[in-house]
MDTraj code that builds the backbone (N, CA, C; nanometers):
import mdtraj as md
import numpy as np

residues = "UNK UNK UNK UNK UNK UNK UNK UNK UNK UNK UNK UNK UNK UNK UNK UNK UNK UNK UNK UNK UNK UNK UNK UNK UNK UNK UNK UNK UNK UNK UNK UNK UNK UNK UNK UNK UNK UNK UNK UNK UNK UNK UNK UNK UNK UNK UNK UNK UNK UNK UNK UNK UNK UNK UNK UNK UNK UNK UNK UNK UNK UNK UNK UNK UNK UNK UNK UNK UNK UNK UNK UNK UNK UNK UNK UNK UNK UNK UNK UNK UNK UNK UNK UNK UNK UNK UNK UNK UNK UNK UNK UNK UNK UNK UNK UNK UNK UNK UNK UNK UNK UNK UNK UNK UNK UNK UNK UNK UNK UNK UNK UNK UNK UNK UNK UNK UNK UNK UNK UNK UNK UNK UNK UNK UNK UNK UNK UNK UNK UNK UNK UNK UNK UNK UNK UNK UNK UNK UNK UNK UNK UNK UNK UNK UNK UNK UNK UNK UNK UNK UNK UNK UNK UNK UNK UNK UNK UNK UNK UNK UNK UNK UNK UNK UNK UNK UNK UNK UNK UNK UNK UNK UNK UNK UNK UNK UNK UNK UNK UNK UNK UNK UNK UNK UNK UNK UNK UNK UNK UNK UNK UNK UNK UNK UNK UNK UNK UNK".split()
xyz = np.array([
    [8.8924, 9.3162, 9.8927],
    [8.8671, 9.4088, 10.0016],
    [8.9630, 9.3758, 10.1150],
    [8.9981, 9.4593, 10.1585],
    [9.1915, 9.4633, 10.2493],
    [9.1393, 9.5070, 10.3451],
    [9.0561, 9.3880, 10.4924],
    [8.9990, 9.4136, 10.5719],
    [9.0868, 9.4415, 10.7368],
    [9.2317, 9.3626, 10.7164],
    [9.2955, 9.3603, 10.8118],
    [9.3747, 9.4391, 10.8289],
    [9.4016, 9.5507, 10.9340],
    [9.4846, 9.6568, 10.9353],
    [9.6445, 9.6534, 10.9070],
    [9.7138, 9.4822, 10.9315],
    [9.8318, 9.4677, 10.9139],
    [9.8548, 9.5001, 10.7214],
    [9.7076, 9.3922, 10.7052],
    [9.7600, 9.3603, 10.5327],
    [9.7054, 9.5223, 10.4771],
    [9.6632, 9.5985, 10.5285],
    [9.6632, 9.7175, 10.4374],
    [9.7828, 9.7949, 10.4887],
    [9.8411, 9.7865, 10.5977],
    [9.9652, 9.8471, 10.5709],
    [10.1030, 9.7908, 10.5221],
    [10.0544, 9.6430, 10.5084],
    [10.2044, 9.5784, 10.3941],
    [10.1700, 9.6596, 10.2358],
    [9.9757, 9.6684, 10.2457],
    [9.9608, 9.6712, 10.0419],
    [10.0402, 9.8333, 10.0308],
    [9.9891, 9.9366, 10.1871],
    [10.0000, 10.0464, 10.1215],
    [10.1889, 10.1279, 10.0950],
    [10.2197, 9.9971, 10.1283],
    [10.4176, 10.0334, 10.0924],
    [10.4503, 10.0826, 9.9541],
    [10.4822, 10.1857, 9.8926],
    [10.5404, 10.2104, 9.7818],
    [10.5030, 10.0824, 9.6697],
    [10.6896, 9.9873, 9.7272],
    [10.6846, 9.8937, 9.6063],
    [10.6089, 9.8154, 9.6559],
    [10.5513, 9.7351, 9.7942],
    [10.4659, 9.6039, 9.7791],
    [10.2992, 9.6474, 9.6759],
    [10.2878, 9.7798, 9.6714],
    [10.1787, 9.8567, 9.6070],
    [10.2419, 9.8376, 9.4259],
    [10.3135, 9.8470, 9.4100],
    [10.3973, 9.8070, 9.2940],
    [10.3881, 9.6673, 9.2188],
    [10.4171, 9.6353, 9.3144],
    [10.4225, 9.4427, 9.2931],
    [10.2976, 9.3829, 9.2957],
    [10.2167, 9.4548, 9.3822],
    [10.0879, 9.3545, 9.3135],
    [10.0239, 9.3681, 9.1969],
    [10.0356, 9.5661, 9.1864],
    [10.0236, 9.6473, 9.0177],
    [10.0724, 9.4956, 8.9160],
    [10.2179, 9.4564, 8.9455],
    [10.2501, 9.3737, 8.8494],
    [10.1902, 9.2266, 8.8121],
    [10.1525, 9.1846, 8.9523],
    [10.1330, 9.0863, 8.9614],
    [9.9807, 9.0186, 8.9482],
    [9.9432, 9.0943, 8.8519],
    [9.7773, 9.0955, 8.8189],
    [9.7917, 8.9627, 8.7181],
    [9.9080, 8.9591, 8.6450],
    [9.9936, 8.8602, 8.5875],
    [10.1001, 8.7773, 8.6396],
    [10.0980, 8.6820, 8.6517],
    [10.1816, 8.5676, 8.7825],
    [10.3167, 8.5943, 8.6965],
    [10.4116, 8.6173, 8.7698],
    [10.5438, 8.6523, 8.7989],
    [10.6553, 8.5866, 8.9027],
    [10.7842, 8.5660, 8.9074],
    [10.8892, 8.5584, 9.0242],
    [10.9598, 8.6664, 8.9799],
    [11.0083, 8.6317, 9.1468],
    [11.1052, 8.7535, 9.2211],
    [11.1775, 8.7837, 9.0862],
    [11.2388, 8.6854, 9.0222],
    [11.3169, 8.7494, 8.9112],
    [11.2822, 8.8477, 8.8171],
    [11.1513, 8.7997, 8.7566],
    [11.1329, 8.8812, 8.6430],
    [11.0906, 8.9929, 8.7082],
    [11.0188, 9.0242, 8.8512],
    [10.9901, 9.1200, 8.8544],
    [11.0787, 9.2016, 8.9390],
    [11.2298, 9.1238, 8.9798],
    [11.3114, 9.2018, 9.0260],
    [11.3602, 9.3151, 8.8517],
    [11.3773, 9.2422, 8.7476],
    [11.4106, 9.3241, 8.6893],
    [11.2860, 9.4437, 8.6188],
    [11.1631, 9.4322, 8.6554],
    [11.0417, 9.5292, 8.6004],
    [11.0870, 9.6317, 8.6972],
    [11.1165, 9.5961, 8.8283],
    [11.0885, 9.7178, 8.9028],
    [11.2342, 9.7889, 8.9855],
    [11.3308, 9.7160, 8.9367],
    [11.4422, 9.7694, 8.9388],
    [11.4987, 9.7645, 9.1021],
    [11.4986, 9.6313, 9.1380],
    [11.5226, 9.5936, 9.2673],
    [11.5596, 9.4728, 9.3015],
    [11.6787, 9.4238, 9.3758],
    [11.7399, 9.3011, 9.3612],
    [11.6208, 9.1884, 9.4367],
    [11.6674, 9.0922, 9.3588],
    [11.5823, 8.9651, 9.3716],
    [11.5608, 8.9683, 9.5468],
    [11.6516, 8.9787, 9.6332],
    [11.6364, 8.9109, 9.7294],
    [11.5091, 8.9845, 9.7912],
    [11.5480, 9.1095, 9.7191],
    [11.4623, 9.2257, 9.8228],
    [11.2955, 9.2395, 9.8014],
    [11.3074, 9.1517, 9.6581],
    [11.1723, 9.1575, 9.6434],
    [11.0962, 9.0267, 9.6512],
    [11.1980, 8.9766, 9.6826],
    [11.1098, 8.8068, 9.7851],
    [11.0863, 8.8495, 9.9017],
    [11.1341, 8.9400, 9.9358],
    [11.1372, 8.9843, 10.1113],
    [10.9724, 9.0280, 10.0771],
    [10.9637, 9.1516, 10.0019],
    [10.7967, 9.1850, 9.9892],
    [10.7411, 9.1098, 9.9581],
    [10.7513, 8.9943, 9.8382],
    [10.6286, 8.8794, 9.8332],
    [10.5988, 8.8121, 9.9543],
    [10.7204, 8.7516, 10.0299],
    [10.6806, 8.7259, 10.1348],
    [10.5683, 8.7681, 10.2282],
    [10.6218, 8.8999, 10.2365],
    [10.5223, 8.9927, 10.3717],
    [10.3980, 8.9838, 10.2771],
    [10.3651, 9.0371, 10.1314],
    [10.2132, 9.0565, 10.0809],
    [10.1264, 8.8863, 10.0707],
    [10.2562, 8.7561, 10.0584],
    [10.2473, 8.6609, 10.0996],
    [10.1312, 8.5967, 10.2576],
    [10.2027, 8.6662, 10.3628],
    [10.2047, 8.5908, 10.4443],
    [10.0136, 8.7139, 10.4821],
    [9.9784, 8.8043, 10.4237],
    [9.8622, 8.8956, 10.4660],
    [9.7491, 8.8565, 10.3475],
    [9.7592, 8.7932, 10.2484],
    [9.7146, 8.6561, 10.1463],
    [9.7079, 8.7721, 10.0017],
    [9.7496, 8.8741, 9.9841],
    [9.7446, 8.9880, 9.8812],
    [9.8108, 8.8753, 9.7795],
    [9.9148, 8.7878, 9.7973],
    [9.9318, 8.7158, 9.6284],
    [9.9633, 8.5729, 9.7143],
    [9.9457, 8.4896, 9.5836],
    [9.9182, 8.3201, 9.6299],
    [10.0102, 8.2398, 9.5098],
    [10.0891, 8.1642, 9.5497],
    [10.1633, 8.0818, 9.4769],
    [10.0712, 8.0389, 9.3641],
    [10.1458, 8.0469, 9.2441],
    [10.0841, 7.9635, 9.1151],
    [10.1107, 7.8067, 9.0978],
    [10.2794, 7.8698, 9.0966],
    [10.3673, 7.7059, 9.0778],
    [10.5202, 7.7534, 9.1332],
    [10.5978, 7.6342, 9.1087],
    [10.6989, 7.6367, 9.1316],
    [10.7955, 7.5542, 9.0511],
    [10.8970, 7.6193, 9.0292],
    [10.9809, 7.5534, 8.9000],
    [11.1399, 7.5142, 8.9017],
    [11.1796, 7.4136, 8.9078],
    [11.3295, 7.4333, 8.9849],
    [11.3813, 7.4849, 8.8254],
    [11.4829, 7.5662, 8.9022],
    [11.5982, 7.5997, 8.7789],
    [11.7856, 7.5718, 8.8395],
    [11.7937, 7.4520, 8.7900],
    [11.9339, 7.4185, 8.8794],
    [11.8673, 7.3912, 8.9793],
    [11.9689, 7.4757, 9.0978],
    [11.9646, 7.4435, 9.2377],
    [11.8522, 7.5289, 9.3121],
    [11.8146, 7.6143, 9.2087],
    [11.7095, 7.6944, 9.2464],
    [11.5817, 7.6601, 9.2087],
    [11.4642, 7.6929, 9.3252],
    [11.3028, 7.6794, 9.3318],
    [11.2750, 7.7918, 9.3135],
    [11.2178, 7.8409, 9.1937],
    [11.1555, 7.9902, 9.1635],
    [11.0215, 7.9476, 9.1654],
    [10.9555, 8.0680, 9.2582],
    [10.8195, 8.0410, 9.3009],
    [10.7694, 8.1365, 9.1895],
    [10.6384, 8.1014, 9.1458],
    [10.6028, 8.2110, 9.0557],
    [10.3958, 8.2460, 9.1398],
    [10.4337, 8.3505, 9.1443],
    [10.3039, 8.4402, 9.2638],
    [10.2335, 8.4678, 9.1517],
    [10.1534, 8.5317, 9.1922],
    [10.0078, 8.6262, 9.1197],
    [9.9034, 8.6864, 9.2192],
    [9.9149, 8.8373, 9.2251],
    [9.7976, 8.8564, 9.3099],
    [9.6363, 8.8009, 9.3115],
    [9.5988, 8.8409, 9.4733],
    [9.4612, 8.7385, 9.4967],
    [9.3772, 8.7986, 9.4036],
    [9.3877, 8.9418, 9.3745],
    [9.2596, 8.9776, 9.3338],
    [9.3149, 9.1390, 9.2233],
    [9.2371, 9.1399, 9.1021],
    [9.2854, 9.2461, 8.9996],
    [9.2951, 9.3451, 9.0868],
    [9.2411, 9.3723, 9.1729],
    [9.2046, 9.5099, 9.2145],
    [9.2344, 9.5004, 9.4181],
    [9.2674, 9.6145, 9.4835],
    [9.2213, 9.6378, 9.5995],
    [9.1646, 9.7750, 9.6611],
    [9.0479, 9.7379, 9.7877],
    [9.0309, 9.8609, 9.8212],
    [9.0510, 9.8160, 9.9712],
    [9.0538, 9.9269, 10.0124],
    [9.1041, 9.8843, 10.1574],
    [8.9956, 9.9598, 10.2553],
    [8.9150, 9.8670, 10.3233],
    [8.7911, 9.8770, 10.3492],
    [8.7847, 9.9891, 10.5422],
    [8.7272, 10.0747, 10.5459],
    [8.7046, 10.1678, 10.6907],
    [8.7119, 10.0162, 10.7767],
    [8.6838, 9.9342, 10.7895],
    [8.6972, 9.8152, 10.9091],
    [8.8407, 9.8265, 10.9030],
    [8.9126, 9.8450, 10.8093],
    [9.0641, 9.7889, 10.8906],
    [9.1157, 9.9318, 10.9307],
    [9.0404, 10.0276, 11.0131],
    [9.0790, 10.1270, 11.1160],
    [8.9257, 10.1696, 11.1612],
    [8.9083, 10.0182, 11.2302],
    [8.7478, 10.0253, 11.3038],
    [8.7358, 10.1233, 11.3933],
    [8.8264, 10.1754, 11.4813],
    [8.8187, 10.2073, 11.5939],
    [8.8479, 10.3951, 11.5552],
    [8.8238, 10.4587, 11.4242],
    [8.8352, 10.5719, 11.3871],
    [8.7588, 10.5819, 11.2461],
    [8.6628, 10.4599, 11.1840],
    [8.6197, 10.4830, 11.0910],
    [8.5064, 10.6407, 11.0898],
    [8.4839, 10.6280, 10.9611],
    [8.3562, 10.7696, 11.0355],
    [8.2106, 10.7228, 11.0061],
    [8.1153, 10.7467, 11.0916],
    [8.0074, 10.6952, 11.1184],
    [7.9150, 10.7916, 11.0759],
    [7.7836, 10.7521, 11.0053],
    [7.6939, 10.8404, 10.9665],
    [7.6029, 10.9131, 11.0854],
    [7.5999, 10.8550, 11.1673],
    [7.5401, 10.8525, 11.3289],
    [7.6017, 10.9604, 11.3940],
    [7.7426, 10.9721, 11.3811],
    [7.7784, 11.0934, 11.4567],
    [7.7838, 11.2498, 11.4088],
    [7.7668, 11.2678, 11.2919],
    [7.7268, 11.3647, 11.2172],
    [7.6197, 11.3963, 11.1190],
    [7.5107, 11.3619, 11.1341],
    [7.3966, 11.3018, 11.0442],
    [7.3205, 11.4445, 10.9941],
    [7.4445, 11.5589, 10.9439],
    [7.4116, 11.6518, 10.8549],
    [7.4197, 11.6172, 10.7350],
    [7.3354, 11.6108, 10.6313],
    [7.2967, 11.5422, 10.4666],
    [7.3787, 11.6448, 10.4042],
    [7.4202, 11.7967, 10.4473],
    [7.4669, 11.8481, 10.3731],
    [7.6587, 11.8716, 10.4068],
    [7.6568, 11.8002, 10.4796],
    [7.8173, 11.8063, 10.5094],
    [7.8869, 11.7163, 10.4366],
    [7.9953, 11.7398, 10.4045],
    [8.0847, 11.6427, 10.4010],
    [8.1745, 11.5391, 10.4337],
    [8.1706, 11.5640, 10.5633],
    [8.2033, 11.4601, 10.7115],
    [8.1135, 11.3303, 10.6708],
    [7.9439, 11.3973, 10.6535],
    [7.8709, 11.3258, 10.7121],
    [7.8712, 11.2226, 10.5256],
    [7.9141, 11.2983, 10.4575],
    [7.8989, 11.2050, 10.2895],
    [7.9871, 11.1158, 10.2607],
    [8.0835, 11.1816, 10.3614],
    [8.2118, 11.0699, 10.3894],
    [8.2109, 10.9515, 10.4560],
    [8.1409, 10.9519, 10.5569],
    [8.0676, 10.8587, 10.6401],
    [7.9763, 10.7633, 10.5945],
    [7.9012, 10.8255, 10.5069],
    [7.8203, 10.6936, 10.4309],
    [7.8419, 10.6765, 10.3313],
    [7.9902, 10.6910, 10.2875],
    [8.0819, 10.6552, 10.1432],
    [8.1050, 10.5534, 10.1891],
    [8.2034, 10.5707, 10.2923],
    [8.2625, 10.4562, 10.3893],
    [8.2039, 10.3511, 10.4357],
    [8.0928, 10.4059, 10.4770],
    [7.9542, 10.2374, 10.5354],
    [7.9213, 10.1575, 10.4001],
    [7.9196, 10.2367, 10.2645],
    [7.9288, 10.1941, 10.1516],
    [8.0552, 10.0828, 10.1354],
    [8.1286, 10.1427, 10.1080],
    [8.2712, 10.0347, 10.0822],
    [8.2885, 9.9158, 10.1848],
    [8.2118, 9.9487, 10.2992],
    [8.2632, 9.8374, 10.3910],
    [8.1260, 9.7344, 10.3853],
    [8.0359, 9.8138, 10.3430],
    [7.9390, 9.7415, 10.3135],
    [7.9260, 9.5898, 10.1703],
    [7.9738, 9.6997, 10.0936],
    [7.9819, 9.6131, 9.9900],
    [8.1134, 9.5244, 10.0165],
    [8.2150, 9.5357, 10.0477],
    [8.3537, 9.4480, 10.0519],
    [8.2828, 9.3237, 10.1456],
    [8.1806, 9.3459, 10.2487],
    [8.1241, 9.2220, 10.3081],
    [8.0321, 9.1330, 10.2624],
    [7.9579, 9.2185, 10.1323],
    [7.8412, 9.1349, 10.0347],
    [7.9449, 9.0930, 9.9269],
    [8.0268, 9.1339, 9.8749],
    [8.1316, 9.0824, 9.7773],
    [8.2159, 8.9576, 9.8249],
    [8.2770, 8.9791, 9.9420],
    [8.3576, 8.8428, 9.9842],
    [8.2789, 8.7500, 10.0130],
    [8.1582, 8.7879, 10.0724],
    [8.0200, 8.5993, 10.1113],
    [7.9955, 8.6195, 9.9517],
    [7.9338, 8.6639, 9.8849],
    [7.9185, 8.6047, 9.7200],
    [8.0521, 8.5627, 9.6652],
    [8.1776, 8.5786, 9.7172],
    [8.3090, 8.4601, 9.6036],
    [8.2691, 8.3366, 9.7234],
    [8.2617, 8.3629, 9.7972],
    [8.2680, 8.2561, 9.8990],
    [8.1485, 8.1518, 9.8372],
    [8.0077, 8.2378, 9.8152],
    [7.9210, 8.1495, 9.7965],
    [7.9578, 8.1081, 9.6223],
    [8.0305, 8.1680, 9.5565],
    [8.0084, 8.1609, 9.4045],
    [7.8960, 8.1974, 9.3810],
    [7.8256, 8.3417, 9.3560],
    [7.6989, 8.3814, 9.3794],
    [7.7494, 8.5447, 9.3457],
    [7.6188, 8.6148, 9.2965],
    [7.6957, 8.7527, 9.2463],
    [7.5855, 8.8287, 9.3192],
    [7.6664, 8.9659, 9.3317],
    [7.5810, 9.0784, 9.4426],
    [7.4499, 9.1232, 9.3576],
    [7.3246, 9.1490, 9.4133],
    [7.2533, 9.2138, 9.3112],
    [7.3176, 9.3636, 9.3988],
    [7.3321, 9.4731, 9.2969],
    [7.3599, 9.5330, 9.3074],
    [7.3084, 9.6728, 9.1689],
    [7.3078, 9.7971, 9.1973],
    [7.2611, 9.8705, 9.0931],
    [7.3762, 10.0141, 9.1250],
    [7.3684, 10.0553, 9.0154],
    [7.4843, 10.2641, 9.0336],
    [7.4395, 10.3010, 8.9642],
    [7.3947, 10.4189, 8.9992],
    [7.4232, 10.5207, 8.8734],
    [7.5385, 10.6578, 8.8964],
    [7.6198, 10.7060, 8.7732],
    [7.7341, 10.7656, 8.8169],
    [7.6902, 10.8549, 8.6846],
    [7.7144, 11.0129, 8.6776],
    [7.6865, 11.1186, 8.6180],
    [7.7595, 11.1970, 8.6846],
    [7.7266, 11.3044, 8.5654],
    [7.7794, 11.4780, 8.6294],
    [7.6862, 11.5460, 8.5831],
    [7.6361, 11.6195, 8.6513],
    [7.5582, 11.7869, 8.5934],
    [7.6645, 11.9278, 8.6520],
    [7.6357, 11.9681, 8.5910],
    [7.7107, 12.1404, 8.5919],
    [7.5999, 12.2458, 8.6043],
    [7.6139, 12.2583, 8.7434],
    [7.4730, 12.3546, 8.7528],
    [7.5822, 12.5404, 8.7633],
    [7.4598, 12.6308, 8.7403],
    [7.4843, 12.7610, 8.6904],
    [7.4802, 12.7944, 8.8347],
    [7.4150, 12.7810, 8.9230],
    [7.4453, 12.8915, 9.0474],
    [7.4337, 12.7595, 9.1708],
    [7.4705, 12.8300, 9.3027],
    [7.3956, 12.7106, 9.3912],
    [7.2781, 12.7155, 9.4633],
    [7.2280, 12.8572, 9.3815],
    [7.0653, 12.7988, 9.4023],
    [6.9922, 12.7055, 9.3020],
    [7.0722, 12.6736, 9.1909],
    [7.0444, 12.5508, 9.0918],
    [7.0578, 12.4577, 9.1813],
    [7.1399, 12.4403, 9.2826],
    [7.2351, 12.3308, 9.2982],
    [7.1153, 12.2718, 9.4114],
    [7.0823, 12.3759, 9.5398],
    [7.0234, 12.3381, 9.6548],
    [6.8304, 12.3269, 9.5626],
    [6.7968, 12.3797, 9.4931],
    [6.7099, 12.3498, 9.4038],
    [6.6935, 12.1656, 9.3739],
    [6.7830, 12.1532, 9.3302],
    [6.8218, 12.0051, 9.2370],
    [6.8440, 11.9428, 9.3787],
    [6.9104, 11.9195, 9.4654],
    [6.9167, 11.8235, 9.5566],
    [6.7321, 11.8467, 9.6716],
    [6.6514, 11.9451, 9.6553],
    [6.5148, 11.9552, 9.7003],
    [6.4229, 11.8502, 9.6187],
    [6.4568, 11.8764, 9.5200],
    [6.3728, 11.7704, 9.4035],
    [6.4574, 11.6147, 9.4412],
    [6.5492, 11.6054, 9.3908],
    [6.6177, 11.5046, 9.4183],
    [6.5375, 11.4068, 9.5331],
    [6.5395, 11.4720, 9.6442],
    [6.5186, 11.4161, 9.7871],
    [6.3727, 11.3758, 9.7502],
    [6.2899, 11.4786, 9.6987],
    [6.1139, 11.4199, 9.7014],
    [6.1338, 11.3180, 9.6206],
    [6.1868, 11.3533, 9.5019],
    [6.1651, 11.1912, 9.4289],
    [6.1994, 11.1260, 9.4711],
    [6.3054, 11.0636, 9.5212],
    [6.3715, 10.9914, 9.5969],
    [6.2574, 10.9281, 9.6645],
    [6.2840, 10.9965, 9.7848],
    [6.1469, 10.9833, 9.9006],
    [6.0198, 10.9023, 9.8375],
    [5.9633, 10.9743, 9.7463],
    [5.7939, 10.9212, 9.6844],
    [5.8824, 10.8083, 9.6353],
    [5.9439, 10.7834, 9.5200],
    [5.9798, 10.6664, 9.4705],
    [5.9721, 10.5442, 9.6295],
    [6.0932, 10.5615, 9.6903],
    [6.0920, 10.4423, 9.7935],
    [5.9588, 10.3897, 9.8905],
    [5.9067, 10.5352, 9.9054],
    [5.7498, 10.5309, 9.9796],
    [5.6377, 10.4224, 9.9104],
    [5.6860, 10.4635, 9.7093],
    [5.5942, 10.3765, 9.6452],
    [5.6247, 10.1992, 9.6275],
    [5.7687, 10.1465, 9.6644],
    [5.8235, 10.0532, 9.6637],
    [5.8374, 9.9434, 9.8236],
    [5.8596, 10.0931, 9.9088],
    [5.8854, 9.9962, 10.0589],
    [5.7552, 9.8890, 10.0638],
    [5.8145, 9.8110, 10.1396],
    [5.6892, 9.6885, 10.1846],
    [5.7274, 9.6502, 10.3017],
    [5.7214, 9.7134, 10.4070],
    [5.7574, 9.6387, 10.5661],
    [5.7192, 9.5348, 10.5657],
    [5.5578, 9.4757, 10.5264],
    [5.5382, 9.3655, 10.5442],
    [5.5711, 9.2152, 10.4653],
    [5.6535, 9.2542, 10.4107],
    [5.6761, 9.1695, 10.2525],
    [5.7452, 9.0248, 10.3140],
    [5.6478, 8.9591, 10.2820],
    [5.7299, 8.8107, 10.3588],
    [5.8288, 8.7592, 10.2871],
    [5.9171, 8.7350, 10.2969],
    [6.0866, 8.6982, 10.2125],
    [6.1298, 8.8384, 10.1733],
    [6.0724, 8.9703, 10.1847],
    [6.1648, 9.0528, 10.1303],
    [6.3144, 9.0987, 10.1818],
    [6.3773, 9.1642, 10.0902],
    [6.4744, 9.1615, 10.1671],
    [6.5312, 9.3302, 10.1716],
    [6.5817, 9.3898, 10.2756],
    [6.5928, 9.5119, 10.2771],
    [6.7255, 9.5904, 10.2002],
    [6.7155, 9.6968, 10.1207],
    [6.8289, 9.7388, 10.0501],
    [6.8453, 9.8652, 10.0567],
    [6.9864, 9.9103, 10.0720],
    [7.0306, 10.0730, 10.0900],
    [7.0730, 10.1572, 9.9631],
    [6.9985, 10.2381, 10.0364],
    [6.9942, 10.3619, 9.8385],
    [7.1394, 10.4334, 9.9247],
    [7.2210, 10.4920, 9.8245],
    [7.2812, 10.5715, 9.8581],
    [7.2940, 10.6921, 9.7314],
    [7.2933, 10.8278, 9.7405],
    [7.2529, 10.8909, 9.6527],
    [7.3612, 11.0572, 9.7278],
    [7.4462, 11.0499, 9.5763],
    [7.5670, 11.1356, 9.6443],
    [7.5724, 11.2249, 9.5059],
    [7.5983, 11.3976, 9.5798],
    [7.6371, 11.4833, 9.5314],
    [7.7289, 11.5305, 9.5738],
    [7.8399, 11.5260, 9.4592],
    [7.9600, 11.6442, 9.4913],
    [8.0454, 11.7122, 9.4199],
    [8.1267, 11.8119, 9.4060],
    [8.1880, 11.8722, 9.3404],
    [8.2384, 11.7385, 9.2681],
    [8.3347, 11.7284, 9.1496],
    [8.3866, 11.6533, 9.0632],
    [8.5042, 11.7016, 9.0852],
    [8.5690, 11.6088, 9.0934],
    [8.7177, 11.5936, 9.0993],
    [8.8164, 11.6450, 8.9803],
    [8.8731, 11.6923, 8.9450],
    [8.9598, 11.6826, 8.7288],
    [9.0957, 11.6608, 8.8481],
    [9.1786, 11.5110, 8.8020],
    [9.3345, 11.4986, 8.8375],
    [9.4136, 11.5969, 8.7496],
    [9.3991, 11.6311, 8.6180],
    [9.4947, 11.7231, 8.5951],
    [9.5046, 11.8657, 8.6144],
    [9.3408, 11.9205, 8.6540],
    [9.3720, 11.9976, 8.6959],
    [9.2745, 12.1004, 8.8629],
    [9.3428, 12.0371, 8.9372],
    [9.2204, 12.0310, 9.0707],
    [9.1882, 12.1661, 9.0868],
    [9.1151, 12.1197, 9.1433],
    [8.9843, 12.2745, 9.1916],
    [9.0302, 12.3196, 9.3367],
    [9.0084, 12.4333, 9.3711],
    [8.9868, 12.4166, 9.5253],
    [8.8506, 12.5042, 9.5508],
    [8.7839, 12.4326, 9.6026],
    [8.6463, 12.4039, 9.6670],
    [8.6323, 12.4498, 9.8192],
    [8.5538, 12.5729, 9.8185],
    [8.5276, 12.5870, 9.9763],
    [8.3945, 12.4949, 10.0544],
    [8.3353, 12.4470, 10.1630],
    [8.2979, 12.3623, 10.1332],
    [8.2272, 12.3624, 10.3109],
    [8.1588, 12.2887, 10.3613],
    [8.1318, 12.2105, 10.5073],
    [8.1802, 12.1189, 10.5148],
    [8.3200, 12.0814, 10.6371],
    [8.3653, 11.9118, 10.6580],
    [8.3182, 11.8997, 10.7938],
])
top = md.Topology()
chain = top.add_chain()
for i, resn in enumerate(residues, 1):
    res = top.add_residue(resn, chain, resSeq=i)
    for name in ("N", "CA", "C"):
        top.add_atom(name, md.element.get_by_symbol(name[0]), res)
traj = md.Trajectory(xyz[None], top)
């Protein structure tokens, strides 16, 4: 989770976005000057910078001759780059707290990701794993009175379910956020355009 506004704008560069792609597997400047078709020097210049924001971490180092080839590997398989590192414009569920907008689904996507990137980094920290639960589906409804139908039901169950579970008074309990999202489905090959509330 890419909490600092500098290191998400070194990850989100073309090639330093490139190089860590590669570097899921520990690599030097060399070999991966020749994967990505860019002279050595130039791509020590980017390890450096994704270096110095902690995106990849020395493995080893190996002299060859007169030369010290460092060999890197990114910190982590994966990055997301969390609404805290543009605190001061993230979007807040508070300021639009329409359930049926999209502003407002965006907003508690976002409290999501930043949420979890802060229970994920204290569990590596602790060596300790998130309890955590998803569920991810699609339905294809026929009209959108199917649709506003299905999110009416949705909400009561919802609702009765947590009503039958909450325990304000529960001594050691501990409190947990449902998040429960409908939206058009995305296809990358071939996009939709969607009229919509933002």
């Amino acid at each position: 989770m890419i909490e600092d506004p500098a290191a998400a704008e070194a990850s989100l560069d073309p090639m330093r976005s490139r190089l860590l792609a590669e570097l899921v597997e520990p690599g030097s400047a060399t070999t991966l000057a020749a994967r990505v078709g860019l002279a050595r020097q130039k791509v020590n210049y980017h390890l450096r910078t994704l270096e110095k924001h902690g995106l990849v971490e020395l493995v080893e180092e190996r002299k060859k001759g007169n030369v010290t080839e460092r060999v890197m590997r990114a910190t982590a398989a994966s990055f997301v780059i969390s609404p805290v590192a543009l605190a001061a414009v993230q979007p807040d569920p508070a300021r639009s707290p329409d359930r049926l907008s999209a502003g407002w689904l965006l907003a508690v996507a976002a409290r999501l990701v930043r949420d979890l990137g802060e229970l994920v980094t204290g569990a590596v920290k602790a060596r300790k794993r998130v309890a955590t639960f998803g569920i991810d589906g699609e339905v294809r409804f026929a009209s959108a009175a199917d649709r506003a139908a299905f999110a009416e039901e949705l909400t009561s169950f919802v609702t009765a379910l947590v009503g039958r579970y909450h325990d304000e008074s529960a001594e050691g309990g501990r409190e947990h956020r449902i998040v429960v999202a409908v939206h058009p489905s995305v296809r990358q090959s071939r996009p939709e355009t969607t009229g919509g509330e933002g």
